[in-house]
C-alpha positions in Angstrom: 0.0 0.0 0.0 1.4 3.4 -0.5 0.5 6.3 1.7 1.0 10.0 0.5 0.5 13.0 2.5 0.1 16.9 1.3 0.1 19.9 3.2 -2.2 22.6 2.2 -3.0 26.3 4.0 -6.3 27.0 3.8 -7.3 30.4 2.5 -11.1 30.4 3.3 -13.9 28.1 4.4 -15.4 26.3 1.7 -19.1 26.4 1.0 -21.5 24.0 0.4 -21.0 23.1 -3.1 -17.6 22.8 -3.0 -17.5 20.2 0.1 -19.8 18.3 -1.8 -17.7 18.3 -4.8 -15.0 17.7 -3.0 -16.4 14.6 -1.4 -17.6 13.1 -5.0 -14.1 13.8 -5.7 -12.7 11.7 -3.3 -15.0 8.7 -3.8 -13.8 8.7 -7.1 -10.1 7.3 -6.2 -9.6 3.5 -4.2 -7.5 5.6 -1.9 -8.9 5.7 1.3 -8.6 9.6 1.8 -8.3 11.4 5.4 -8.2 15.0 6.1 -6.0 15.9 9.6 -5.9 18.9 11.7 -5.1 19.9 15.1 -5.1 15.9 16.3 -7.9 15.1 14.4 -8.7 13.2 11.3 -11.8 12.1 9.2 -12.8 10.3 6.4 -12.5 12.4 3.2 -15.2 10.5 1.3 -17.7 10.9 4.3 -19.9 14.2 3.5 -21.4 14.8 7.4 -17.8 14.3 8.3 -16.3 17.0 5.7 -18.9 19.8 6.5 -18.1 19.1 10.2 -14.3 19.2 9.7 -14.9 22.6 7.4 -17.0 24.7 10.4 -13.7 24.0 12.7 -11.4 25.4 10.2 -10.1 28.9 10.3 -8.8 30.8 7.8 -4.5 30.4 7.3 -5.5 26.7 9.3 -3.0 23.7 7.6 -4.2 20.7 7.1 -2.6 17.2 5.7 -4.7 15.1 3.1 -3.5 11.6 3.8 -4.3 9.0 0.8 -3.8 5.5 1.6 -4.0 3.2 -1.2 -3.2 2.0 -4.9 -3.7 5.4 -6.0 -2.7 7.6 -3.3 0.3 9.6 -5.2 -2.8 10.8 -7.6 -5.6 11.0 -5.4 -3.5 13.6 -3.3 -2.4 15.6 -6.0 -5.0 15.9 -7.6 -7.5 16.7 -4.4 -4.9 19.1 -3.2 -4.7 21.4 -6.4 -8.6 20.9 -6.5 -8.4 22.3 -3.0 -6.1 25.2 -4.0 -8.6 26.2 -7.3 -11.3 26.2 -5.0 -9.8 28.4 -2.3 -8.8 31.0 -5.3 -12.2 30.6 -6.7 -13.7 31.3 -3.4 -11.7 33.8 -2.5 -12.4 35.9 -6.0 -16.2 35.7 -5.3 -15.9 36.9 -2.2 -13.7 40.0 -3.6 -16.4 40.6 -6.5 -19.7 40.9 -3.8 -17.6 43.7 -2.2 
């Protein structure tokens, strides 16, 4: 089994839409996929679990995603740089309501 693990920074809270992408994301790699903060990790594919994990996250919070499996080198690249468009996305439509 291989296990890969990626730091990201969060820039903002993700909204609903995106955790849900994010989850269908997930599901779509063998990988089992884990997010980890603060002494705390979750299931990646588990939606209840990903909103939950999003309302305790703060702005400039790091987390690891932690793929474990056949696929894990491109499960977490690609979910971290999914991560990182969505932060910039979010971020930009926060900057256009102002």
């Amino acid at each position: 089994m291989n296990v890969e693990t990626s730091t990201i920074t969060l820039s903002a809270q993700l909204n609903m839409n995106s955790l849900m992408a994010f989850v269908k994301k997930a599901k779509t790699f063998h990988s089992h996929i884990s997010l980890y903060r603060n002494g705390h990790s979750i299931n990646g594919k588990n939606l209840t679990s990903v909103i939950t994990f999003n309302l305790t996250v703060k702005e400039n919070d790091t987390i690891l995603v932690i793929a474990d499996g056949e696929d894990a080198q491109e499960a977490s690249m690609q979910l971290v740089e999914w991560l990182q468009n969505e932060m910039i996305s979010e971020k930009e439509e926060m900057l256009s309501l102002m």
